[in-house]
Each structure stands twice: as structure tokens, then as C-alpha cells.
C-alpha positions in Angstrom: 27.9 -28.4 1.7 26.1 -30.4 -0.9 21.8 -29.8 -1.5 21.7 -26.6 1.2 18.6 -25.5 1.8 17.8 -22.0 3.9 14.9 -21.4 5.9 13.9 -17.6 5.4 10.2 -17.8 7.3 8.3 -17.1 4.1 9.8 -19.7 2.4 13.3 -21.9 1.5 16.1 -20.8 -0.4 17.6 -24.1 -2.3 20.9 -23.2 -3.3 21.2 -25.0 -7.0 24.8 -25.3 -7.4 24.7 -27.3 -4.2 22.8 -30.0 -6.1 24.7 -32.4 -8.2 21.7 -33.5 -10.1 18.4 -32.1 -10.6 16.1 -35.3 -8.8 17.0 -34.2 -5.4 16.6 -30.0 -6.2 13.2 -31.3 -7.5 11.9 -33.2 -4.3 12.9 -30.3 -2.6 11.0 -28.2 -4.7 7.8 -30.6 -3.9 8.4 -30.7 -0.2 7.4 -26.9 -0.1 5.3 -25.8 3.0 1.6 -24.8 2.7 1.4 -20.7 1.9 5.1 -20.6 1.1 7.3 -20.2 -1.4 10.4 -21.4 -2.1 13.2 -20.5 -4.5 15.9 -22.3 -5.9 18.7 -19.9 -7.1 21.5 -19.8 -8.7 20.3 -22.4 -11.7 22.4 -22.4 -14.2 20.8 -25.0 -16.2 17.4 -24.3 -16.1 16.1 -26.4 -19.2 17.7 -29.1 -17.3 15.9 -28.4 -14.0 12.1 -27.7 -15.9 12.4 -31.1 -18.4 12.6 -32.8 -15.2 9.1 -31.6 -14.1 7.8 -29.2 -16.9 3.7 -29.5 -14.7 5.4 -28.7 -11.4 8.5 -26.0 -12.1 8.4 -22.6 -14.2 11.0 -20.4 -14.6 10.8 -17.3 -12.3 10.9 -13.8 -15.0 13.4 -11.9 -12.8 16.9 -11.2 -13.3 19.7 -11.7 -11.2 22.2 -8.9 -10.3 25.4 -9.0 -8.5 27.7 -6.2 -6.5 31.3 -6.5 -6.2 31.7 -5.7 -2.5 35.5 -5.3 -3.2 34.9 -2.7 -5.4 31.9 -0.9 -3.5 31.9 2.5 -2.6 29.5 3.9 0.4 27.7 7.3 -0.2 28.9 10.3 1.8 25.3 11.4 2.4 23.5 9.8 5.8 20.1 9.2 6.1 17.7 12.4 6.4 14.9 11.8 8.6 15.4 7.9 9.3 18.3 5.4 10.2 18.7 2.3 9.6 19.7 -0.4 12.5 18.6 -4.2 13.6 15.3 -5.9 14.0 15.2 -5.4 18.1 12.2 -6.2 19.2 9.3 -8.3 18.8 7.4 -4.7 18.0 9.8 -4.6 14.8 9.1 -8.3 13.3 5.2 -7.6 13.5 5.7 -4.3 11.5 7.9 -5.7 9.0 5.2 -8.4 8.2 3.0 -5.8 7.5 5.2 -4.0 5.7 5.2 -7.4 3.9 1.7 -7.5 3.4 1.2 -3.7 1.9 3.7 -4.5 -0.7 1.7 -8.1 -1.1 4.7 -10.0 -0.4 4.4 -13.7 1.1 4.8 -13.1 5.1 7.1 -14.2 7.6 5.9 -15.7 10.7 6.7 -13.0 13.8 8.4 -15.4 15.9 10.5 -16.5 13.3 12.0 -13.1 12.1 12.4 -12.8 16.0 13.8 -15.8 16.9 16.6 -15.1 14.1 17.5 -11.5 15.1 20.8 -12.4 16.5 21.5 -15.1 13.7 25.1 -15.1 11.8 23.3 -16.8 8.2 20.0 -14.3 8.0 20.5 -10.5 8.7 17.7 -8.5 9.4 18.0 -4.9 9.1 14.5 -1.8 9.1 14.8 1.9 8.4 13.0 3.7 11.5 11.2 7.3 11.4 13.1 9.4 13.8 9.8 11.6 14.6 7.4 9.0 14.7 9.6 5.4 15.6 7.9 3.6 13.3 9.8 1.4 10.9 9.1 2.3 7.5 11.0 0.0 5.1 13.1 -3.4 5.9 15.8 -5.9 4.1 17.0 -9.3 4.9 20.8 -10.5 4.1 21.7 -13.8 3.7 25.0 -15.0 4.5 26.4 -17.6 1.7 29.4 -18.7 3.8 27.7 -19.3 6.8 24.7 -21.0 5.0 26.5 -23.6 2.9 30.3 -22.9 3.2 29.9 -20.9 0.2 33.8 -21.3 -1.8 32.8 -17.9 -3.8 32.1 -16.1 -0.3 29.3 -14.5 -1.5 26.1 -13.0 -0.4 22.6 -12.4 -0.9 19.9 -9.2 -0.6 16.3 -10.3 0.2 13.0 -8.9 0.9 13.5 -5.0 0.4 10.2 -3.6 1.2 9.4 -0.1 2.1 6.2 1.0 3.8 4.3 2.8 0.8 3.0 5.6 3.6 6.7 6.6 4.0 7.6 10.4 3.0 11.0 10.4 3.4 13.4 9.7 0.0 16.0 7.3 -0.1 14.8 4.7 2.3 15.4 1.8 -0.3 18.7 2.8 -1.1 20.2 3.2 2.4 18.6 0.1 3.1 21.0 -1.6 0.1 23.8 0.3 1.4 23.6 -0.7 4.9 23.0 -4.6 4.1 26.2 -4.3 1.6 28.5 -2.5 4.2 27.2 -5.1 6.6 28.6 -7.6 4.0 31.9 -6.1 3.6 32.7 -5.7 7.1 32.5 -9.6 7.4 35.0 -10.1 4.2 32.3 -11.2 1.7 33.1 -10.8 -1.9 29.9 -10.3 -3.3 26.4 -9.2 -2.6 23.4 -10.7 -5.1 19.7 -10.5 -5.8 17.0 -11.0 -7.6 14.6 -8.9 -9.3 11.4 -9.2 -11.5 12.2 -8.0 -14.9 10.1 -5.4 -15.1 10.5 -3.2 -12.7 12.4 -0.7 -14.2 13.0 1.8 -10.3 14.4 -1.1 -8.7 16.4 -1.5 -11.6 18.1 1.8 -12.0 18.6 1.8 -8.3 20.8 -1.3 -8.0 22.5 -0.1 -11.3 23.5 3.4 -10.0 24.7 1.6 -6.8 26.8 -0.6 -8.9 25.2 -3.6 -9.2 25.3 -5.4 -12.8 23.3 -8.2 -14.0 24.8 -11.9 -13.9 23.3 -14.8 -15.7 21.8 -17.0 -12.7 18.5 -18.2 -12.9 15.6 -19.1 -10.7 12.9 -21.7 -10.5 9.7 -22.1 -8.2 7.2 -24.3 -8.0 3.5 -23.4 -9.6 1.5 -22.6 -6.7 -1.5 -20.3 -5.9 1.1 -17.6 -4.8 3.1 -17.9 -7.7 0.2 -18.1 -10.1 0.4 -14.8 -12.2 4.1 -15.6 -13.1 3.2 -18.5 -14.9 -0.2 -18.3 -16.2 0.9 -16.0 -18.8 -1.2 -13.1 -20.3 -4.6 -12.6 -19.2 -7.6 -10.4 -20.2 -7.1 -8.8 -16.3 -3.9 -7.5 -17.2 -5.0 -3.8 -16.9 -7.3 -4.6 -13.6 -6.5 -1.5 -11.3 -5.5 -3.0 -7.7 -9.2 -2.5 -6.1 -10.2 -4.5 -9.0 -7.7 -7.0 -8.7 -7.6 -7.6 -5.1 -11.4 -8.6 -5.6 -10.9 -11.1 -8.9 -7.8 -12.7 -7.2 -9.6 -13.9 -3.7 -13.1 -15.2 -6.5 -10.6 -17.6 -8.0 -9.0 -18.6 -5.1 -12.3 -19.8 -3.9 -13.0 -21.5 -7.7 -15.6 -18.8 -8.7 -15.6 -18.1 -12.5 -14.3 -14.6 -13.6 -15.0 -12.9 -16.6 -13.6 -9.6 -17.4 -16.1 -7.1 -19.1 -13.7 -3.8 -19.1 -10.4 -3.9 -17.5 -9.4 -0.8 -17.6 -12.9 0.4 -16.1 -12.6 -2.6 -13.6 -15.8 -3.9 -14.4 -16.1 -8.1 -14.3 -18.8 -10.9 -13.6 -18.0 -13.4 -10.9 -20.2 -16.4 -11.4 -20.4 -19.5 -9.1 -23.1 -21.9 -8.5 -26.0 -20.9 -10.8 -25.3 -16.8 -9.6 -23.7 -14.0 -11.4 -22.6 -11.5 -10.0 -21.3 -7.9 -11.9 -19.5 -6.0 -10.4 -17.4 -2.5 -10.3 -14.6 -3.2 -8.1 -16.3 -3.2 -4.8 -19.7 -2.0 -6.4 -21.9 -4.8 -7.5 -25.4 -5.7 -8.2 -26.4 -6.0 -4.6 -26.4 -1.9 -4.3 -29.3 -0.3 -5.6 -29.5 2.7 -7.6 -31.5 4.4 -5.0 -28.3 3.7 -2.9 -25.6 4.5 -5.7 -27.7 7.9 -6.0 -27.8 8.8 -2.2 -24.4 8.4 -2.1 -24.0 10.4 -5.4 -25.2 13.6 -3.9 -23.4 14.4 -0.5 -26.0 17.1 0.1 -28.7 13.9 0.2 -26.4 12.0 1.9 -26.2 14.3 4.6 -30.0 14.4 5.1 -30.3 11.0 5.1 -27.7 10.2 7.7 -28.8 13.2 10.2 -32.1 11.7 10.0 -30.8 8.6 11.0 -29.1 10.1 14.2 -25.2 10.7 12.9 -24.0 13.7 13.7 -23.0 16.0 10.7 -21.2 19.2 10.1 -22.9 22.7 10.2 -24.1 23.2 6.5 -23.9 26.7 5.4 -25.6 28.3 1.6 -22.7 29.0 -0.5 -25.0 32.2 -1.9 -24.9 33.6 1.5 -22.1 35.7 2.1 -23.2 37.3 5.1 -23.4 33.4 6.5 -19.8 32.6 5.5 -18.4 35.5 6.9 -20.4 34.5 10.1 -19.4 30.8 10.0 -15.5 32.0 9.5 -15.7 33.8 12.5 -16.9 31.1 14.3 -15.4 27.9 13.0 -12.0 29.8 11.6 -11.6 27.4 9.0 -14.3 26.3 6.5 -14.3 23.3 4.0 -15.8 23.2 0.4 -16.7 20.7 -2.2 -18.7 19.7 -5.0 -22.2 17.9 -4.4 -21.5 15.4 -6.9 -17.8 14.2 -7.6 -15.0 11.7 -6.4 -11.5 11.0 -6.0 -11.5 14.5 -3.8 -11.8 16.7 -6.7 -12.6 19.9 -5.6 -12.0 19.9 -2.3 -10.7 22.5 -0.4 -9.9 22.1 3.3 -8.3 24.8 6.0 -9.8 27.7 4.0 -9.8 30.6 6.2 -10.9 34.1 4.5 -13.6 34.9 2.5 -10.6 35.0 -1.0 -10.0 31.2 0.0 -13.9 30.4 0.1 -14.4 32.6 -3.1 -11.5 30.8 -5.2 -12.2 27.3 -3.7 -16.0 27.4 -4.9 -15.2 28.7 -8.3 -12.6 25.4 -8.6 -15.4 23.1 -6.8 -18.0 24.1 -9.5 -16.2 23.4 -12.6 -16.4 19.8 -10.7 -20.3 20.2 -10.0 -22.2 22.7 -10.1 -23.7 22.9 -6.9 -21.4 23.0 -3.8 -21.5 22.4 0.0 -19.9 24.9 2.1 -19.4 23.4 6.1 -18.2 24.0 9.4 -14.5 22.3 9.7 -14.3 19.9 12.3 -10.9 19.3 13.8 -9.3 16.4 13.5 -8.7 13.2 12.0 -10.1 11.4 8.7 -11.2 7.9 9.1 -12.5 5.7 6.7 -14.6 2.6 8.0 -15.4 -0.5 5.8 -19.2 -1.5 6.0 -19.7 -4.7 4.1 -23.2 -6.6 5.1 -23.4 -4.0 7.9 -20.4 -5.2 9.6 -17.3 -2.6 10.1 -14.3 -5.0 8.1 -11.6 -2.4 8.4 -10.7 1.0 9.9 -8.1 3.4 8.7 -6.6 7.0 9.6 -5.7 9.0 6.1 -3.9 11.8 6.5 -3.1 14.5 3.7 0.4 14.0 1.9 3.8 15.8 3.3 7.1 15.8 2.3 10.4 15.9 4.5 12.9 18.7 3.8 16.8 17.9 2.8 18.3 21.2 2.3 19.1 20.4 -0.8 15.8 19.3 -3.0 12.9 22.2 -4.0 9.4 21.1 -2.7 8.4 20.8 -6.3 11.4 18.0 -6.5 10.5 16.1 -3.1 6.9 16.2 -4.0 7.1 14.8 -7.5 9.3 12.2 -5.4 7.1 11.4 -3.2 3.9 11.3 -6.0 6.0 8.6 -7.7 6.6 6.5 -4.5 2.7 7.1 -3.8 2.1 5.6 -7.6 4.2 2.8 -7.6 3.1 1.5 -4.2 -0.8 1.8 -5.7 -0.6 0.7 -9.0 -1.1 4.4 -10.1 -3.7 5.1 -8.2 -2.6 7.8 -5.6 -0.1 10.8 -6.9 0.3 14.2 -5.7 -0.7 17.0 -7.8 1.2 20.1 -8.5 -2.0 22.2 -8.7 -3.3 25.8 -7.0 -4.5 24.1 -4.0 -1.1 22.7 -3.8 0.4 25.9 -3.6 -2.4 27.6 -1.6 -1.3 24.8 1.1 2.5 25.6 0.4 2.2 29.2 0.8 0.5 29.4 3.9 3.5 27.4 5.6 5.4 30.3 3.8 6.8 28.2 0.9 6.5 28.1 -3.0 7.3 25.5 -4.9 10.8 26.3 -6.1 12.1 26.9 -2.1 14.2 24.3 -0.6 12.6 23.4 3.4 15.3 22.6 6.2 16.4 19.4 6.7 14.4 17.0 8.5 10.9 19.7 8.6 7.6 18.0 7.5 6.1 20.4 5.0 2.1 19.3 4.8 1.0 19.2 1.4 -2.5 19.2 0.7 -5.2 19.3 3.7 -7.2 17.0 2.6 -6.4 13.5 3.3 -7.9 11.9 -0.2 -5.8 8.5 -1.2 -6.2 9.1 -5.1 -4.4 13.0 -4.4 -1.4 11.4 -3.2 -2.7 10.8 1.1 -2.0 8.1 3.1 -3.6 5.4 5.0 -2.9 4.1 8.5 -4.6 1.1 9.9 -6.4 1.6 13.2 -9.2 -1.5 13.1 -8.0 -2.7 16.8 -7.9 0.7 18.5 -11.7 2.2 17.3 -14.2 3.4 19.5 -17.5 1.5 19.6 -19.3 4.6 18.7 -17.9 5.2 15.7 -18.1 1.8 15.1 -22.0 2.3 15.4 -21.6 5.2 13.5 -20.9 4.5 10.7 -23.0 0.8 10.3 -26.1 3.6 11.2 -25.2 5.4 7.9 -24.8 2.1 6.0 -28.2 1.3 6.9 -29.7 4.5 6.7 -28.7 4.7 3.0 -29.7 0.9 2.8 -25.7 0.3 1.2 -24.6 -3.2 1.9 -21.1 -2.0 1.0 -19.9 1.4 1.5 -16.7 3.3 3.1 -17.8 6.0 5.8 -15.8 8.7 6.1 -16.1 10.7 9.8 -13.8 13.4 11.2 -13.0 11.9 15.0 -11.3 13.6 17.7 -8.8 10.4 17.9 -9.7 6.7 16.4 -10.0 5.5 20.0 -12.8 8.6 21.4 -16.0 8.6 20.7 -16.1 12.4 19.0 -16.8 12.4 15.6 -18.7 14.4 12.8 -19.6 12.6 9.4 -18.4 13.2 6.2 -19.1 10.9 3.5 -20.1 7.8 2.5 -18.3 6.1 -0.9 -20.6 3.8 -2.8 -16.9 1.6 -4.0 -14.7 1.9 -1.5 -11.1 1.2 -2.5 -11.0 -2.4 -0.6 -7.4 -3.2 -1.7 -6.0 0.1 0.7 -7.0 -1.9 3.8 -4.8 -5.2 3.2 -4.3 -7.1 5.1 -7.6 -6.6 6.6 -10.1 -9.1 5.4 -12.2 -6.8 2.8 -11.9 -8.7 -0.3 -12.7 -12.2 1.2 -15.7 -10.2 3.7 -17.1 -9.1 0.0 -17.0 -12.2 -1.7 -18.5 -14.2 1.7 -21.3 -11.1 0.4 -21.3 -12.5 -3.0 -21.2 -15.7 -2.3 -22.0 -16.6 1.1 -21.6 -20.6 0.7 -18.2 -19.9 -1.0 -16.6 -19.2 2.4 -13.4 -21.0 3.0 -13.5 -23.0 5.9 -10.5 -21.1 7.3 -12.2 -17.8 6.9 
């Protein structure tokens, strides 16, 4: 078949050696669709291709990597805590769009990835949790000879994306399996893909599974999406992702940015004769009376009580007589430092008066001063307040790990801390600290023990992103009251942007007991809710795309 082209939903694959000539792979290039982006593959002359429109084409920094499926072998171990099947219901395409859209890939319309399911060229395959049914990771397979009567009878892997909330290991690699066995059962010779060049895990996955690197090439078009690959360095290059998410939506919308510190993720957005700094989601328009409320979680409390939001019972850390009290009456009690982030210091679950003891001594090498409260049972969730509007709502739950029988908790966990990092620009890992091991030890483990296969070992207790937790969009499903809530504590504290943090029965009941409040909430943890584009509308109210 000469010039094939391959509708994927996110974009076209253009199959180069189809093309006799580059003209026609160009004008298919320039007939890409709005929010898409296409790929043309398997270039082997790609100084040929770019001459022919050096302003319009770059060449994509990935490699290509190929597996003999003739000489494939499959692994003897099966899945631990998942499997891996078809895309079978509409449920299944919606979650692997936002699977899509956590990992900041370009999306797939629903409908689309539905409307193929049963299609002999595109294979669509997701790893489900077999607790929860949730689909936590997802590939697409394309099928050479069907798409353009391939003569080498080859194939293609696409679109591996696992859900960076996922605890169990392996997902990615049974996800390659699966895809290639499917392959080989249908007489294929080869399996192919592409992958940036720096990504150094997906690398020495598809290496130990046998894949080595072939010299193909591919070119895309220079387009909004595919803007950082061809741009070249930049002064942002060390922007953490709450940061980035931030700078990336300003210049979409044409406002200047200037980078002041990268790696403190401090920048200027200007735009119309106003300039703006800002500290990721902290700017100018918070006030240091703000900043400071929020500072002290002992004013913070005060402030928001006043205001009508119920808080925890507060009880003096100096009082023994009132711990042992509030023990006996709550059972579990929760400490932290007055002043501190990230969730340093905390201490959740703690039952004796020992816990209480050695969790304020940790808590006041944080801060000096330390809040001992009731612990209300439940769940954590975080509410965006930008402009005194809730943007986005989200469960975070404390990090876990699923046994093998084979791998030590200190092995899974150090797994899990690297999936956690890679999926958050190194943002949220796990550590291997004492209130690691408190946690382990009162499940009756120890670091070195192996847990049962397929048991979910919590942890930490507390649910804190940066210590390795996880996030769980709930914006659809939350109560009104909480809703109210939390834009009461926003204006009590007079914050125009702030994350409230309540303990709630369930996201969707009214019961709740607050927290916190984060003067720079991490905006980036909430894609693809609107926060970004809600802060810059805050910024910049007459920069709003129409669209928005």
C-alpha cells in the first residue's frame, strides 16, 4: 500500500517507507488535526525529509527499538495482583484517557478507543487491579500487515502508560509481554517502538525483554504539543512539575516568562503592562499575613474555627495527664510540628503514650512547638481554592505495597518509591525511616520480611504526596458542604489560592473535620483538572482563552 496513513485517536501514524518521495509525507505532515500529533515512522532518510521543510519538521530525539517475535521468550511468572485483558467497556476507554493525561500524554477521544475495541489493525490492551477493578496501566498494538500490507510483517507497541497511583510491580512489563504474545499468535515477525532517548527505565525494560535498537527514525511537525522537543535548552530546564505545569499554560496564552530560580521554582509571568512573581502556585496576590497564617497550623486552626469549620480536638503536648485522657477516648492520636511542610514530622495512628512520646521528640527537631489532636477517622481530601472557587478535589491516601512471596518490604517499597518518583518528576518517594517501620511493625512486619502474595501492606499513615502517597480524583462526587468548607477557610485566612486539607467520612457525606490549609498547593497533582489555566485566569483575568 503506498503513502498509509493510521488513525490512532491522538494522532496519525504516517508510515515513511510507504512514501516514494518526501512531497506527499510532507503534506501529510501539514494536514495534521488541531490538538494532535502525528508521527511519521520509520524514516530512513531524515535529512531528506527536514530539507524539504526545515520551519515545519524536526526530528523526534527518541530511538527506535525492535523485538524479534520469532525469537521471543514469555516469562514464567504471571501477574501478581493484576491481569491484563481487552479494552471492554466504554468505563475502560475513559480511564485510559486519564491514564493518558497523568502521564501528560496527548489524549484519545473515548469514543474512538471504543469504537476500535474489536478492530484487527489497533489493539487495545489495560492491566486491571483485581481488588479494586480499576485499570491501572494500558498499551496499544498496531498491526503492520493489516495497516498497509506490511511485506516485513511487522508490528508496532504504542502508548504504554501506567497509572502513577498503581502499587503493584511489573505492570509495564506484562503489559509488553501481553501485546508481543498477542503479536505472535497472529504470525508477526516483529514487534517495534519508539522511545525518547532519555529515559533510561523504559530502556532497560525493553532491553532485558529482548528488544534492541534499530536505526529508524521519526519526524513530527513543530506544534504547541511538540514544543519542548524542538525548542532546545531552556533556562526552565530544572522547573519542578508544579512549576512547570504553571509556566507551560502562561505561554500558551502568549504571556512572557522569565525564570528567576529554577530549581527553587520561582519565575515572573508578565503580560500586558503586569508582572506577576510567583512560587509555583504562590504569587504576589497572597499576602504575608496569609503566607503566615497558613505558616503556623496552630493559627490556622483559630482562624478557621472562628470562621465556623469544624476542627479537631487540640490537646497541650506538656499535658500528660490530657494525652492519656484523649488516648482513651479517641484511641489513636496524631502529632505534628506547628510550622513545617511536605509532612515532615507527622505522625498518624499513634496509639500509647511511647508512640506520642517518640513522635513529639521527631516532630520537634522539625519545629519546636507541636500540636497534639484528636484523630478523626477517615479520609484525606485536598480541595483547590483558587479565587474562592473549589478547581479540584482529590482523595490521598498513605502509600502501600502489594506482597509477592518473593520480594522483602524494604525491596517492594524502594520499588514502589521509584515508580512514585518517576511519575512526579522526583517529587514523591517513600522513605525508609522510623515511622516507616513503626507503621510496618504494627502490621507485624520488619523490613527485611517477605508479605504473602497479593496482601496490601500500608506503609505510612499519613497520606502526604511528597512521602511517597497517592492521589485519587474525586471533583464530581464531593459533597456541597465540604465544598463550602473549605472556600470558608480560604476566606477566613483571606488566601486567594490555597489547598484545604479535611478528614471526611467519604468525599460524597457531609462529615468532615479540618486539617490544613497549604499556602502552594502542588496544582500539577490534579491534572487534568483545570488548576493551572484557573490560576493564570487569577493572574491574568483578560488572558482567558476563549475556549476556557
Amino acid at each position: 500500500m503506498r503513502d498509509a496513513v493510521l488513525d490512532c485517536g491522538w494522532g496519525r501514524l504516517l508510515f515513511a517507507q510507504t512514501f516514494e518521495t518526501a512531497a506527499p509525507l510532507v503534506e501529510a505532515l501539514r494536514a495534521e488535526g488541531p490538538d494532535r500529533r502525528d508521527i511519521a515512522f520509520y524514516v530512513r532518510n531524515p535529512h531528506v525529509l527536514l530539507a524539504s521543510a526545515p520551519q515545519e519538521l524536526f526530528l523526534d530525539p527518541s530511538h527506535t527499538y525492535r523485538l524479534d517475535l520469532a525469537t521471543y521468550r514469555s516469562s514464567r511468572r504471571q501477574p501478581r495482583g493484576f491481569t491484563v485483558r481487552r479494552l471492554m467497556s466504554e468505563a475502560d476507554a475513559q480511564t485510559v484517557n486519564d491514564i493518558y493525561a497523568k502521564r501528560r500524554m496527548v489524549q484519545a477521544p473515548p469514543d474512538f478507543l471504543w469504537s476500535h475495541r474489536d478492530d484487527r489493525t489497533l489493539s487495545y490492551f489495560v492491566a486491571e487491579d483485581l481488588t479494586t477493578g480499576a485499570v491501572i496501566g494500558t498499551v496499544t498494538g498496531v498491526n503492520h500487515a493489516r495497516a498497509f500490507e506490511d511485506p516485513e510483517n511487522g508490528a508496532s507497541l504504542w502508548c504504554l502508560a501506567v497509572d502513577p497511583q498503581a502499587t503493584q510491580p511489573g505492570i509495564g512489563e506484562a503489559l509488553v509481554r501481553r501485546l508481543a504474545e498477542h503479536f505472535r499468535t497472529h504470525g508477526l515477525a516483529h514487534m517495534d517502538l519508539s522511545v525518547m532517548h532519555d529515559n533510561a527505565q523504559a530502556i532497560a525494560l525493553y532491553e532485558k525483554l529482548g528488544f534492541r535498537r534499530v536505526h529508524f527514525f521519526g519526524v513530527k511537525r513543530k506544534n504547541p504539543i511538540n514544543e519542548a522537543l524542538f525548542v532546545g535548552p531552556s533556562d526552565d530546564h530544572a522547573l519542578n512539575p508544579y512549576a512547570r505545569i504553571i509556566v507551560d499554560e502562561a505561554r500558551r496564552r502568549g504571556i512572557q516568562t522569565d525564570i528567576i530560580d529554577s530549581e527553587g521554582g520561582l519565575f515572573r509571568l508578565s503580560w500586558g503592562g503586569r508582572s506577576v512573581r510567583c512560587r509555583e502556585s504562590l504569587s504576589e496576590l497572597t499576602s504575608a499575613v496569609a503566607l503566615s497564617i497558613c505558616d503556623d497550623k496552630r493559627v490556622t486552626r483559630r482562624i478557621v474555627e472562628a470562621a465556623g469549620v469544624r476542627v479537631p480536638r487540640r490537646i497541650d503536648p506538656q499535658n500528660l495527664g490530657a494525652i492519656d485522657e484523649a488516648l482513651e477516648t479517641y484511641g489513636q492520636l496524631v502529632v505534628k510540628p506547628a510550622r513545617g511542610e511536605q509532612g515532615k514530622g507527622v505522625a498518624v495512628g499513634l496509639k500509647t503514650m511511647a508512640d506520642v512520646q517518640a513522635a513529639l521528640l521527631r516532630a520537634r527537631r522539625i519545629c519546636p512547638d507541636v500540636l497534639v489532636e484528636e484523630q478523626v477517622e477517615g479520609e484525606d481530601l485536598r480541595l483547590v481554592v483558587i479565587d474562592y472557587e473549589v478547581v479540584a478535589c482529590a482523595v490521598r491516601r498513605p502509600p502501600r505495597v502489594i506482597g509477592d512471596g518473593r520480594s522483602t518490604l524494604r525491596v517492594l517499597i524502594e520499588h514502589q518509591s521509584r515508580r512514585r518518583a518517576a511519575a512526579t518528576g522526583g517529587e514523591s518517594s517513600i522513605p525508609i525511616d522510623a515511622e516507616t517501620e513503626r507503621t510496618l511493625a504494627e502490621a507485624g512486619y520488619g523490613l527485611d520480611d517477605v508479605a504473602g502474595e497479593g496482601e496490601e501492606i500500608l506503609v505510612r499513615k499519613a497520606a502526604n504526596l511528597h512521602l511517597g502517597g497517592t492521589i485519587h480524583d474525586v471533583t464530581d462526587e464531593v459533597h456541597p458542604v465540604l465544598v463550602e468548607a473549605a472556600v470558608a477557610a480560604a476566606r477566613a485566612i483571606d488566601i486567594p489560592v490555597t489547598g484545604i486539607d479535611l478528614m471526611v467520612r467519604a468525599p460524597d457525606q457531609p462529615d468532615y473535620a479540618f486539617i490544613e490549609a497549604n499556602e502552594r498547593p502542588g496544582l500539577a497533582n490534579h491534572e487534568p483538572r483545570p488548576t493551572a489555566e484557573r490560576f493564570i485566569d487569577l493572574l491574568f483575568p483578560l488572558s482567558a482563552r476563549p475556549d476556557a
